[in-house]
Structures are given as C-alpha cells and as structure tokens.
C-alpha positions in Angstrom: 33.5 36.3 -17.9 36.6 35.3 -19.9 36.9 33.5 -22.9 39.4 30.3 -22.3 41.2 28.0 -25.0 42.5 24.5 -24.8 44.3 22.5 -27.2 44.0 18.7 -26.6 46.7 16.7 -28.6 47.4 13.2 -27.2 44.6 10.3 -27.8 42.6 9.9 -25.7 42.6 6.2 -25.4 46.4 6.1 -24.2 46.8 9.4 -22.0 45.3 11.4 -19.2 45.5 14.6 -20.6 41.7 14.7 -22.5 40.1 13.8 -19.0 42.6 16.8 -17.8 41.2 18.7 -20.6 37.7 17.7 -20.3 37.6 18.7 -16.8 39.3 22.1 -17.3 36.3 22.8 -19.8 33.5 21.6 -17.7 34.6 23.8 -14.8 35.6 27.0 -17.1 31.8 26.5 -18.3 30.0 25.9 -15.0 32.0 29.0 -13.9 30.3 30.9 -17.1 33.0 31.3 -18.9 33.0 31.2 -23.2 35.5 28.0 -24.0 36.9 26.0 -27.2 38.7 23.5 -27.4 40.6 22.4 -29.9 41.7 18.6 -30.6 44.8 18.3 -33.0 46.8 15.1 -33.9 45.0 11.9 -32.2 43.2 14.3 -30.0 40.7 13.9 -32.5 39.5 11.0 -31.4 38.0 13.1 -28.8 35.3 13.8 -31.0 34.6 10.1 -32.3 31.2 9.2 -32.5 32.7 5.6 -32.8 34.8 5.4 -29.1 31.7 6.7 -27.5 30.1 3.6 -26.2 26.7 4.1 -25.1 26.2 4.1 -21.6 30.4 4.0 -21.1 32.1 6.0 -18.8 34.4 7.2 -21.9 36.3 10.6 -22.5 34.4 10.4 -25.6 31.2 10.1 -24.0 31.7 13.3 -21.0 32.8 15.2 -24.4 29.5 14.7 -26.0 28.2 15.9 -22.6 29.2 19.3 -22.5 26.9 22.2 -22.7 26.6 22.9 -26.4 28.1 26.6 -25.4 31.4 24.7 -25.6 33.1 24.9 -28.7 34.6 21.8 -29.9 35.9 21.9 -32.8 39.1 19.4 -34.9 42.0 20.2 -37.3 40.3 18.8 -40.2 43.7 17.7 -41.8 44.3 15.6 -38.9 40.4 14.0 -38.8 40.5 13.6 -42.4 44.1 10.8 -41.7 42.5 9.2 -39.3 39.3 8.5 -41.0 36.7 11.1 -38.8 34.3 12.7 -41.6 31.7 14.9 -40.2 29.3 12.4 -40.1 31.5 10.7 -37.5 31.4 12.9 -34.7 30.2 13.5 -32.1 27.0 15.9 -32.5 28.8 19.0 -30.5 32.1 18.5 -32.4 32.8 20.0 -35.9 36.0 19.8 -38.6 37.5 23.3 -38.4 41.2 24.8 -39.8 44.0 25.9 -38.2 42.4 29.3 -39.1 39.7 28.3 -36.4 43.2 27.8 -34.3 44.5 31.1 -35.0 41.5 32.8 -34.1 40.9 30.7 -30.8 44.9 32.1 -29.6 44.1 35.3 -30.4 41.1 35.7 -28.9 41.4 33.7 -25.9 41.7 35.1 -22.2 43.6 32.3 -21.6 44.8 29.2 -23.3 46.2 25.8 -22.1 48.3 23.5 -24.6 47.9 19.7 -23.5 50.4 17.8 -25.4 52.4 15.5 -23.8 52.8 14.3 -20.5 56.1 13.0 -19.2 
C-alpha cells in the first residue's frame, strides 16, 4: 500500500478541516495504507490532551483514537507558542520539526495540505 501525508493547519475548535483531516486518515488507514499527519499553526491543538473531554465527541478525542500506525506528529515551534509540552498531548501525538515535515513530503505517495477553507 501507499504511504499518504496530511498537513492539518486550522484549529480545530473553529474549522472543519481537522474532522476533514481526521476522516481522510481513518479511511487511508482502514484501507492499510502507512499515514502522518502533520498539525502546524493552531492545528496543534489537535493533539491537546486538554480539548479532549472524556467521553466528548471532540476532534481531539477521534485523534487519540486512531490506530497507533498513524503518525501524528506537531511543529514543535508552533506547540511550544501555544503552551503544548509533551506531557500535554495526546498519547499518539509527539513534538517533531519541520525536518519530520521534509521527510513526510518527500516520502509521501500522496499528500493533502488542509489550510484554509473559504
């Protein structure tokens, strides 16, 4: 199987696009295929241990559900402004580099940029 990307930018508190991106994931992986995403800007808050509300019908929360074969991984830079340390994470998420970005586009089958809607 392929190997897919996704950038998730927006938060996920005022936009669609991490359910779009969420959904994308959880069908690439059902499907068997090897996928990362990676959350820049307030896409972060993706991965925030915080905004997931037990037993909530969150983003957040259908993020921390995914099989651990998805990759999901932050800019640091942008975790470390808005306060997400790795303790505050979700337990699949990590704080990666744009290096881990790099990578992810050049070794991706395919990869979808969700950044703004409009």
């Amino acid at each position: 199987m392929g190997t897919l990307g996704i950038l998730v930018f927006p938060s996920p508190i005022q936009h669609r696009l991490p359910a779009i991106g969420l959904g994308l994931a959880q069908s690439a992986a059902q499907m068997g295929h090897q996928v990362t995403v990676f959350f820049l800007g307030d896409g972060v808050y993706c991965t925030s241990r915080a905004l997931q509300a037990a037993g909530s019908d969150s983003v957040v929360t259908h993020y921390a559900q995914l099989p651990r074969s998805v990759a999901l991984i932050n800019c640091s830079t942008c975790a470390r402004f808005r306060g997400l340390a790795d303790g505050d994470l979700i337990p699949n998420a990590r704080n990666g580099t744009l290096e881990d970005l790099a990578d992810l586009l050049a070794g991706a089958d395919r990869f979808i940029a969700l950044t703004q809607e409009g």
